[in-house]
C-alpha positions in Angstrom: -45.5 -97.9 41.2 -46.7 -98.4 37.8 -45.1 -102.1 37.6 -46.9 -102.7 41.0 -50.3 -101.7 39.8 -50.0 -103.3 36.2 -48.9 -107.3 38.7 -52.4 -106.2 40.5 -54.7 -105.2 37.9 -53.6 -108.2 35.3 -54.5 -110.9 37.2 -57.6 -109.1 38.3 -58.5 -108.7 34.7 -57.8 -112.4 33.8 -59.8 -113.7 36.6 -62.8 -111.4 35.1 -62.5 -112.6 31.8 -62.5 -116.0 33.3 -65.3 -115.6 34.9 -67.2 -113.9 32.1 -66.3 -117.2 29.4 -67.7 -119.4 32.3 -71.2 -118.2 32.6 -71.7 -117.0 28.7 -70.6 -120.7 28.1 -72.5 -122.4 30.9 -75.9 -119.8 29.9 -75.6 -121.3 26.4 -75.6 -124.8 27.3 -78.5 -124.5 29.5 -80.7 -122.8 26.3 -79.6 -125.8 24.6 -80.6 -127.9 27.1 -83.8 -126.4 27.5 -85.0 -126.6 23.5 -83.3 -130.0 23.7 -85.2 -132.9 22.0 -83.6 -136.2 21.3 -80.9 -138.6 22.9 -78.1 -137.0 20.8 -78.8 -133.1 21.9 -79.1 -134.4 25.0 -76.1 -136.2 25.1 -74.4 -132.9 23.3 -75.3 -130.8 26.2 -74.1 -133.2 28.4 -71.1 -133.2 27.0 -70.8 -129.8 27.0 -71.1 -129.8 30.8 -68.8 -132.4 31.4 -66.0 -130.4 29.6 -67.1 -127.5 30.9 -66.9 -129.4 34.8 -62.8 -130.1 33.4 -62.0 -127.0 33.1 -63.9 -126.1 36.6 -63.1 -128.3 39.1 -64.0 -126.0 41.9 -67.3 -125.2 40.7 -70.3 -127.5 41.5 -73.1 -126.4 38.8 -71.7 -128.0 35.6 -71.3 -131.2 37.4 -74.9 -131.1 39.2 -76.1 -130.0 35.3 -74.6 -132.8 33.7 -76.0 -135.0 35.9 -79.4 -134.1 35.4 -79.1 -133.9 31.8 -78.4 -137.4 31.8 -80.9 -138.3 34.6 -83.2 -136.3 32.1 -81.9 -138.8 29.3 -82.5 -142.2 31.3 -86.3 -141.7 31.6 -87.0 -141.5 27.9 -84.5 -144.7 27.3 -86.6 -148.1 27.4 -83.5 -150.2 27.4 -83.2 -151.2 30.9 -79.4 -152.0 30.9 -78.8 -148.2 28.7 -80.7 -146.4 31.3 -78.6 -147.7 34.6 -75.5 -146.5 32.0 -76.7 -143.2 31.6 -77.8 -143.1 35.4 -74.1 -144.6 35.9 -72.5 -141.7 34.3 -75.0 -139.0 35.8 -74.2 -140.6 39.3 -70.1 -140.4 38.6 -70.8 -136.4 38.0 -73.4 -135.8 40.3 -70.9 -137.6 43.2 -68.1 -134.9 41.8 -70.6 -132.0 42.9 -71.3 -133.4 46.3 -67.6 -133.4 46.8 -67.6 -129.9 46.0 -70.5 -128.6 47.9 -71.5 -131.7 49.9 -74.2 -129.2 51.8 -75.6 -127.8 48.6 -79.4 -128.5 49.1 -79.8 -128.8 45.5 -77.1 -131.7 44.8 -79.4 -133.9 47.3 -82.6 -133.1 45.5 -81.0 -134.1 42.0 -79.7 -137.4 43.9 -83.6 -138.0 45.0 -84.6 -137.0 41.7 -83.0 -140.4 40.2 -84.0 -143.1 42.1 -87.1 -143.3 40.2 -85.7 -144.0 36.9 -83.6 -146.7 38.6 -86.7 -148.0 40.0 -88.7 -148.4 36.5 -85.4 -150.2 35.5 -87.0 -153.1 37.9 -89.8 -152.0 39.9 -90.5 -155.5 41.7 -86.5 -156.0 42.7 -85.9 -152.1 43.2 -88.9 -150.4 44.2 -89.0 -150.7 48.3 -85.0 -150.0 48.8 -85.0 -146.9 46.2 -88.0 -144.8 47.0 -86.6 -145.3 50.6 -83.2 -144.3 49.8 -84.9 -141.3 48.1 -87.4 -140.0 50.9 -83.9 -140.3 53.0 -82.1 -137.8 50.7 -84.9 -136.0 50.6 -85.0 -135.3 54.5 -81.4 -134.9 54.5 -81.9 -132.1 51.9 -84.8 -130.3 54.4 -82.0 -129.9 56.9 -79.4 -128.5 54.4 -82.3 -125.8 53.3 -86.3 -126.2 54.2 -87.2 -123.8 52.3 -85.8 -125.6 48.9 -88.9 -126.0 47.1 -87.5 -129.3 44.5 -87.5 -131.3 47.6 -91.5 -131.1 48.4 -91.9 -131.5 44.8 -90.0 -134.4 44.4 -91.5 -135.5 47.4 -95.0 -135.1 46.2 -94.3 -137.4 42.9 -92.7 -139.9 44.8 -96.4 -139.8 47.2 -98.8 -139.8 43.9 -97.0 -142.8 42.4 -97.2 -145.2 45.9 -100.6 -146.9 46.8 -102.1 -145.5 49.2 -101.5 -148.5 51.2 -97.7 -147.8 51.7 -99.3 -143.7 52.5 -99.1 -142.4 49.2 -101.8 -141.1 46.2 -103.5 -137.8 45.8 -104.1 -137.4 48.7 -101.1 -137.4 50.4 -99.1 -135.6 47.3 -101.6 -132.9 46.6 -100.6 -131.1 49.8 -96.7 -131.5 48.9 -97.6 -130.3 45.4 -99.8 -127.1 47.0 -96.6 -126.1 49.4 -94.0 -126.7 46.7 -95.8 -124.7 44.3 -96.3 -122.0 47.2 -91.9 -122.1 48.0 -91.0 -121.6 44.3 -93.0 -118.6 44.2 -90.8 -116.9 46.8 -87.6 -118.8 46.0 -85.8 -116.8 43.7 -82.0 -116.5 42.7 -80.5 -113.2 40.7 -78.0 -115.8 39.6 -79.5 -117.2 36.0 -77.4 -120.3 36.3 -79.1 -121.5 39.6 -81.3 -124.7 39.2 -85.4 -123.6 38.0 -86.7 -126.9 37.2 -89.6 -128.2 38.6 -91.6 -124.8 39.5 -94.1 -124.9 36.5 -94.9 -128.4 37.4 -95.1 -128.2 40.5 -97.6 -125.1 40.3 -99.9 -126.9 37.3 -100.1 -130.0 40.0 -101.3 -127.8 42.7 -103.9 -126.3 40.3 -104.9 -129.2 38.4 -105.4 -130.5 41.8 -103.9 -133.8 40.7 -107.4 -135.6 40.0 -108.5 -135.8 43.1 -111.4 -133.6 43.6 
C-alpha cells in the first residue's frame, strides 16, 4: 500500500515542482522584459523565451512572448533588412504558438500587431497588402473572442495612421480606442503570465482623445 501511494504521490510532486520552475522562470523574464531598454536586453529576454519555449513545447505563452519581444525589437531597428530578420525570427515563434493554440485570440492579435513594422520596412511596396492582411487577422481574432480588448486597439492604430480617404484618422480610431480602453477595464486574468499590453495605451488614447476635439 505504501509502494502504491509513494508511484502516485512522486510523479504528482514532480509535475508540481515543474510547474512551479515554469512560471517563477517565465514571471522573471517578463520583469525583465518590462524594465528592458536596449537591443541586447531585449534580445536576452528573447532568448530567454526561446529556451524556455524548448523545454515547453506544449505550452503556447513563451512562444507568443518571444515573438513579441522581438516584434517589440524590430520597431526601434532602422535597418530595413535587420528589422524583416527580427520580424523573421518573431514570425518562426509566433507560428510555433499558433500550432499550439491555433484558436488562442491573443496569438492573432500579436500576428496583427506586426504587420506594421513590416510595413515601415517599405511603406509604398507593402502598405495596401499588410494593413489588409492585418484588419483580416484582426476579424478572425473577434470570432475566436470579441471581447479581447488588443484587437480594438490594434485596430484603432491601424485606423489613426490611414488617410481618411482609405476610412481611417481620428475619427474613425477614436471610437476603437474609447471601446478598447472600456474592454481592458473588465478583461482581467488571475493568471499573472497572461498577455496586459496595450491597456494603458489604449486608455490614455481614449482620454487624450487622440487630437481630435
Amino acid at each position: 500500500m505504501i509502494l502504491i501511494l509513494a508511484s502516485t504521490l512522486i510523479p504528482c510532486q514532480i509535475s508540481s515542482a515543474r510547474e512551479n520552475s515554469y512560471r517563477e522562470t517565465m514571471l522573471q523574464t517578463l520583469e525583465r522584459l518590462n524594465g528592458a531598454s536596449g537591443q541586447e536586453q531585449y534580445l536576452e529576454c528573447a532568448g530567454q523565451f526561446e529556451r524556455i519555449a524548448r523545454a515547453e513545447k506544449t505550452r503556447w505563452l513563451p512562444y507568443y512572448y518571444g515573438a513579441y519581444t522581438l516584434s517589440l525589437m524590430s520597431f526601434d531597428e532602422t535597418d530595413g533588412a535587420k528589422r524583416d530578420l527580427l520580424l523573421d525570427q518573431a514570425q518562426e515563434m509566433l507560428d510555433r504558438a499558433l500550432e499550439i493554440a491555433p484558436g488562442e485570440s491573443e496569438i492573432h492579435a500579436l500576428q496583427a500587431f506586426m504587420y506594421p513594422s513590416r510595413i515601415m520596412v517599405d511603406p509604398m511596396q507593402r502598405g495596401m497588402i499588410s494593413m489588409e492582411k492585418a484588419f483580416q487577422v484582426l476579424e478572425h481574432a473577434k470570432t475566436l473572442n470579441p471581447d479581447n480588448p488588443r484587437i480594438y486597439f490594434l485596430e484603432a492604430i491601424n485606423k489613426l495612421n490611414m488617410p481618411p480617404s482609405m476610412g481611417g484618422g481620428p475619427g474613425e480610431a477614436r471610437p476603437l480606442f474609447v471601446k478598447a480602453a472600456d474592454l481592458f477595464r473588465g478583461f482581467l486574468r488571475e493568471d499573472p503570465l497572461w498577455p496586459r499590453w496595450g491597456g494603458e495605451e489604449a486608455n490614455r488614447a481614449a482620454l487624450e482623445k487622440i487630437k481630435i476635439d
